[in-house]
Each structure stands twice: as C-alpha cells, then as structure tokens.
C-alpha positions in Angstrom: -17.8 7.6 -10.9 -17.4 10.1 -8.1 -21.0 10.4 -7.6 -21.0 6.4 -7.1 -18.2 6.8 -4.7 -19.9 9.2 -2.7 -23.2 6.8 -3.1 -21.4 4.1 -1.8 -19.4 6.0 1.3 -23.1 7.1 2.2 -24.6 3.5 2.3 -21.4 2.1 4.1 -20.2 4.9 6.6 -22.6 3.4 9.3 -21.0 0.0 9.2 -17.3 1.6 9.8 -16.0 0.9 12.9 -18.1 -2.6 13.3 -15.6 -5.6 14.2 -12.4 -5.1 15.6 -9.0 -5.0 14.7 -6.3 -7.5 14.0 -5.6 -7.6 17.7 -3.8 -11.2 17.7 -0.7 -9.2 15.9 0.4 -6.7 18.6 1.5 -3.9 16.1 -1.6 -3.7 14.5 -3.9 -3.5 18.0 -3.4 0.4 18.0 -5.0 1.2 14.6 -7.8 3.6 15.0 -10.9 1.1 13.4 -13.1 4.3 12.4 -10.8 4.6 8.9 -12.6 4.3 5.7 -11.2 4.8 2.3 -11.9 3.7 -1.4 -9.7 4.1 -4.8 -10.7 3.3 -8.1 -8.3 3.1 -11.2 -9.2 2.4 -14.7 -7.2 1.1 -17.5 -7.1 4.6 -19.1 -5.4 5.6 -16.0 -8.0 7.8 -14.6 -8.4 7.8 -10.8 -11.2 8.1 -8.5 -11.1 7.8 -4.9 -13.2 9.4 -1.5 -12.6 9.1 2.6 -9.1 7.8 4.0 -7.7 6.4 0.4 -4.6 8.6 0.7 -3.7 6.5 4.0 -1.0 4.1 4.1 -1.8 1.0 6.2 -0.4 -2.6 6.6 -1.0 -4.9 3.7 -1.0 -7.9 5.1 -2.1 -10.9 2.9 -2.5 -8.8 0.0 1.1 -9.2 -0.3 0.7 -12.7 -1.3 -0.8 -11.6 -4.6 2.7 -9.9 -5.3 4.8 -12.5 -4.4 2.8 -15.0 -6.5 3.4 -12.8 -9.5 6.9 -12.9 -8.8 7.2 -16.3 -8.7 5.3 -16.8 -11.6 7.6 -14.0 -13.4 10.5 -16.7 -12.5 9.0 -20.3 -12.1 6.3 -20.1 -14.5 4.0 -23.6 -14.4 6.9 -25.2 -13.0 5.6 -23.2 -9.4 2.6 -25.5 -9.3 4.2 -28.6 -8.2 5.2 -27.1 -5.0 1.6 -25.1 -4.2 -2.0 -26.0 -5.3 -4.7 -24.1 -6.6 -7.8 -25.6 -4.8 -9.6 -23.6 -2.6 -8.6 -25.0 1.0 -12.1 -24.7 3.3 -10.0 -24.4 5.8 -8.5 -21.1 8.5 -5.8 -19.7 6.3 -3.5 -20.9 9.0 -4.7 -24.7 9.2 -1.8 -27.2 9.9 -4.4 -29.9 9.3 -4.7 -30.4 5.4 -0.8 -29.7 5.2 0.0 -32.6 6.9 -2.8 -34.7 5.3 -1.6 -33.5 1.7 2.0 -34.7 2.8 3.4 -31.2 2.7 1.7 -29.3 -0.1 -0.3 -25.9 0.4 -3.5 -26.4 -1.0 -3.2 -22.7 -2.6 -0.9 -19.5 -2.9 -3.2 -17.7 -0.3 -3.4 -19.8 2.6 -0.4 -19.1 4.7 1.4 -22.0 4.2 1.2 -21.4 0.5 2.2 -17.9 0.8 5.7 -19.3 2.9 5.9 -21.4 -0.2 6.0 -19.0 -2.9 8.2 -17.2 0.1 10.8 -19.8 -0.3 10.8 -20.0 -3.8 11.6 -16.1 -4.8 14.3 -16.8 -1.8 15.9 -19.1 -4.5 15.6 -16.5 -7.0 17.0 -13.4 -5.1 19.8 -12.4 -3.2 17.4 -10.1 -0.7 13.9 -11.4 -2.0 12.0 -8.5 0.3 14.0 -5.5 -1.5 13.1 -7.3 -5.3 9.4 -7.2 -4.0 9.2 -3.8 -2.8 11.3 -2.4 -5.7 8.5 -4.8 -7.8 5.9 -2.7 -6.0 7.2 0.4 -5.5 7.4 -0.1 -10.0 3.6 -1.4 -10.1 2.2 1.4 -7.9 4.4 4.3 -9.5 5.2 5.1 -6.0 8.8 4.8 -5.1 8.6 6.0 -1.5 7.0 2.7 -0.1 8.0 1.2 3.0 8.0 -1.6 5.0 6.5 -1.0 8.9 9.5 -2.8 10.7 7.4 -2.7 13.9 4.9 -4.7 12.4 7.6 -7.3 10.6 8.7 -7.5 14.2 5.9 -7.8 16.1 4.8 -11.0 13.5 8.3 -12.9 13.1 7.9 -12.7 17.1 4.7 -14.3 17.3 5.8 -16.6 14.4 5.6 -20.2 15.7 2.5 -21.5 14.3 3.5 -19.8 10.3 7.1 -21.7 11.5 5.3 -25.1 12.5 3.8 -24.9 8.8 7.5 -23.7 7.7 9.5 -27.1 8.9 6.0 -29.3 8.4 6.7 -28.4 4.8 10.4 -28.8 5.4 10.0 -32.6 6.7 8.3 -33.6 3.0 10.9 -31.6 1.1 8.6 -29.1 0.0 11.1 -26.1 1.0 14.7 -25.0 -0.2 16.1 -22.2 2.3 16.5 -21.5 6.0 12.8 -21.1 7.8 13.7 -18.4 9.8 14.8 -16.7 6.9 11.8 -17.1 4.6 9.7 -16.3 7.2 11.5 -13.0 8.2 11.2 -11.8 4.1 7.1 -13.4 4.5 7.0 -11.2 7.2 8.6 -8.1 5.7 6.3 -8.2 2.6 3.2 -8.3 4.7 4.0 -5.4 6.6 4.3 -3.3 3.6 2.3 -0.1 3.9 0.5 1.4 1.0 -2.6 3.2 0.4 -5.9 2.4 -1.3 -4.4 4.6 -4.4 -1.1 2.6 -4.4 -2.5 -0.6 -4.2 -6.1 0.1 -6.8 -3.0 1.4 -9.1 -0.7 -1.4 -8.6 -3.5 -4.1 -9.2 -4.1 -2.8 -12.1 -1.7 -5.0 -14.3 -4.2 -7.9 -13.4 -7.6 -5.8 -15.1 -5.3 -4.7 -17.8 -4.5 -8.4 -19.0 -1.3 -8.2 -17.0 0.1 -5.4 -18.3 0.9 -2.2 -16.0 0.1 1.0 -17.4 2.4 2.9 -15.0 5.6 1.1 -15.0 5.1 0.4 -19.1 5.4 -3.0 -18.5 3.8 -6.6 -19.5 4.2 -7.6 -16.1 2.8 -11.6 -16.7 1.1 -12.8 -20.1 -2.9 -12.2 -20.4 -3.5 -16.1 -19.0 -1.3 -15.7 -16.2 -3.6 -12.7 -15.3 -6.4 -14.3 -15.6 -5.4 -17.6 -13.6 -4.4 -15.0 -10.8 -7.7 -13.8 -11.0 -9.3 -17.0 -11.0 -7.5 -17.9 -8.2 -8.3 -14.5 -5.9 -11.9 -15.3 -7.0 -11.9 -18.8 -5.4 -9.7 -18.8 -2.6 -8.5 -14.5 -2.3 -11.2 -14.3 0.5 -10.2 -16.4 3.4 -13.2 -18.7 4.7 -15.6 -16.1 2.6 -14.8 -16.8 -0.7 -17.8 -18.2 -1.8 -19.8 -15.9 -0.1 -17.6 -12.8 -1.1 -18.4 -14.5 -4.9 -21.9 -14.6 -4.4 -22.5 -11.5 -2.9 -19.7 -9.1 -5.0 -18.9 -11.3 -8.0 -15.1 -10.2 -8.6 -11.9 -11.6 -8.2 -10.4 -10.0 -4.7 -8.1 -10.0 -2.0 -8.2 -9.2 1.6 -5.4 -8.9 4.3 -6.4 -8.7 8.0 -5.3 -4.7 7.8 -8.3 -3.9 6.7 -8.0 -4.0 3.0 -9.8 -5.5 0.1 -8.4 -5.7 -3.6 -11.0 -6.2 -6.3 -10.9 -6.4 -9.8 -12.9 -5.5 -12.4 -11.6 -7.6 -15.4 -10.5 -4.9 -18.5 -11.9 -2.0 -16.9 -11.1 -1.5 -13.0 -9.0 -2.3 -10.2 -10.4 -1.3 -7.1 -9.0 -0.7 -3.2 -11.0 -0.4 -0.1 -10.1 0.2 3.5 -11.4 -0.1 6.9 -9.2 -2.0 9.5 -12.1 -3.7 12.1 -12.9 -6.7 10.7 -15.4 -9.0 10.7 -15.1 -13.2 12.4 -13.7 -14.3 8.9 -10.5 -11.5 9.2 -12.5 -9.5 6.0 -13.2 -6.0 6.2 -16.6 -5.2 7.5 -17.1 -2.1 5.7 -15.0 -2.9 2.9 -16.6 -6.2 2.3 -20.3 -4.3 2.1 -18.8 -1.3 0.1 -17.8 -4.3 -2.4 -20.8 -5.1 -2.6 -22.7 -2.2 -2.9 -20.8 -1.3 -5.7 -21.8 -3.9 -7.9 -25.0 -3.8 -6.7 -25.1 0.1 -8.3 -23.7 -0.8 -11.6 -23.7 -4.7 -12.4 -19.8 -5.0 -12.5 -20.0 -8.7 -11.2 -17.7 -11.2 -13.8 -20.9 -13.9 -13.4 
C-alpha cells in the first residue's frame, strides 16, 4: 500500500498547485495551494498515508456528511420529508430549484440541504456545533479538533446568499429555529480543521457498515451506511458527480478546502488533500489521485 501511495504521489505531484483556491471565502484566500497529502485507513485499523496528510485544513462541505449522520442518528427516515435525495444538476448554492420545489432541498449536500439538516440537529441539541465536534472528535479518535473561528467568521459574514436559501425555506415552513442561528452552527461545522488521517479514520464507520472501529461504536445501522454512500456517490461531488463516478467509481465527498473523502466499501476509507481547485470547486490533484488509485488496483464499486 505504501508503494501505491508513493506510485500515486509520483503520477499526481505535477498537477499540485493547478486551480486556485477558494478565494470567494476571505479566510481561506491565504492557503498556500502547493499542499498535497493522502491517508488511507482500513477496517483492521491499519494506516497508510504520504505528503501533507498530517495537516489540518478547513473541512468545508465534508462537514455535511457528519451532520447527516447526526440527523439520521436522531430523525431516522422521518429526516427525509424535510430534504431529498436526488441529485440536484444544479451549483450547490442554486436558489432556483428551491423555490421551484416549494422549499425542499433536493439533497443533504447541496447547501440548502446541508442548512436543513443544520436546522434539524438545532432541534435536537442545546449547542448543535459542540455535539458535532465532540461526534467527531469520537469518530476520528482525535480529541484535540478545532473549529478555525476566522474561517466561521469570515463565512457567516459573507452569508447572504446561504441566508436567502435559509428564510426561502423558512417562507414554505421547511425550517424550525432562528436563521442566523443555524447558519452560524452551518458555519462552525464547516470550518472544522482536520487532517487527511482524521478524516480517512473518521470515515471509516461508513466502509465498516457504519460501525467505527476507534470509538467502538455502531455509529448508524449497515443500510443507513450504505444509503450515505449512495448518496455521496450521486450527489457528494458537486456538478462532478457523474463524472467523479465515471472516472473513480466510489462513493466521495469534497469540500472547497481542498479535500476529498472516498470510500472503499468493507475495506477502505480514504482522504486526499490539495486546496487549488478546479471550475467545479473539486480538488485538482485530489480528484486525479482518486482516480489513479483505482486505476492501480480496480477498487471502483461498478
């Protein structure tokens, strides 16, 4: 596996640096875009990892898988009359099909959906952002996690289109709690900074049949894992989910800090880094790593 790693850094280290950074959120402008990192971890708990995997960076929408699971931990199929679970075709931040589906996200991933699954652990805790990162900090094994407060800033400042979605949703009863509120907890969870190792490690629940190795834990039943996974295969990619499908074949999740969540079904979860991104708000390098990876060893689901 390390000799794969080392295959793979080879094959991608020339594509590091191509795209640029998530510039349209202030805090994250700065981030040095020549940063590349990967971490593997098995189900037997073995890990693997090569270049920058030890650095912590922003989350970002990767987030969202979390605070689906803790809905789902809560809610159960009762969350699904509130959020959909059809790929959108649309910008992650389209105000378009929320209007013309009277209020309901089309999926968990888009941001509207996200603000939606926001509002529902609201319900559920008393400070929703310290349940996730304690949630986290449990899945990961890693109980010094933080949350990047100049980054939370930075977004709930530049808020208003997320807010527009926030009271859109609002006007067709689709949300419980203060916006500004929600959105400030949204905000916090995104800026969450962890490491290819924390995050490949606290994945790992969702190629273990949901249940996390490190915390000793059966975090959500074996269908709830795999309709997670289903659901980061079909819409966990932005506007390159098909492609991203096509090209890597597993279930993943990207956040416009440069990472990328993958998962190998019963074997694998997997974390890679590199902060420029590409038009879609993917990775470059991480998206080709991805896919060179399966290319070496055939670890596409299809």
């Amino acid at each position: 596996m390390q000799t794969l790693l080392r295959t793979i850094y080879d094959d991608v280290k020339p594509l590091v640096g191509q795209g640029k950074v998530a510039d349209y959120i202030p805090a994250l402008a700065s981030v040095n875009p020549h940063q590349f990192g990967i971490a593997i971890y098995s189900n037997q708990g073995e890990l693997f990892q090569i270049g920058d995997a030890d650095v912590p960076f922003s989350i970002q929408s990767i987030s969202k898988v979390f605070s689906l699971t803790l809905a789902i931990k809560h809610y159960g199929a009762d969350m699904w009359q509130r959020v959909g679970r059809e790929p959108s075709g649309l910008p992650f931040n389209s105000l378009v099909q929320l209007e013309y589906e009277n209020g309901i996200p089309r999926n968990p991933f888009i941001n509207a959906g996200a603000i939606v699954v926001s509002d529902m652990n609201q319900s559920r805790f008393a400070s929703p952002h310290y349940a996730m990162r304690e949630f986290v900090r449990r899945l990961s094994g890693n109980p010094d996690l933080k949350t990047d407060q100049v980054v939370a800033d930075s977004e709930y400042e530049f808020r208003h289109r997320n807010a527009a979605m926030a009271y859109l949703m609002q006007s067709y009863g689709n949300f419980e709690n203060s916006v500004e509120e929600v959105l400030k907890s949204y905000f916090s969870n995104c800026a969450l900074r962890m490491s290819c190792v924390d995050l490949a490690k606290a994945f790992n629940f969702l190629a273990n049949k949901g249940y996390c190795s490190i915390s000793k834990e059966q975090v959500i039943s074996e269908q709830e894992a795999r309709q997670v996974n289903a659901l980061m295969a079909t819409s966990g990619m932005y506007d390159e989910a098909g492609s991203f499908a096509f090209q890597v074949g597993l279930p993943g999740k990207s956040g416009v800090g440069g990472g990328i969540v993958a998962i190998v079904p019963n074997r694998f979860s997997i974390c890679v880094w590199s902060p420029a991104l590409n038009k879609v708000g993917n990775s470059s390098a991480g998206v080709a790593a991805l896919e060179s990876m399966t290319k070496h060893i055939g670890w596409s689901v299809y």
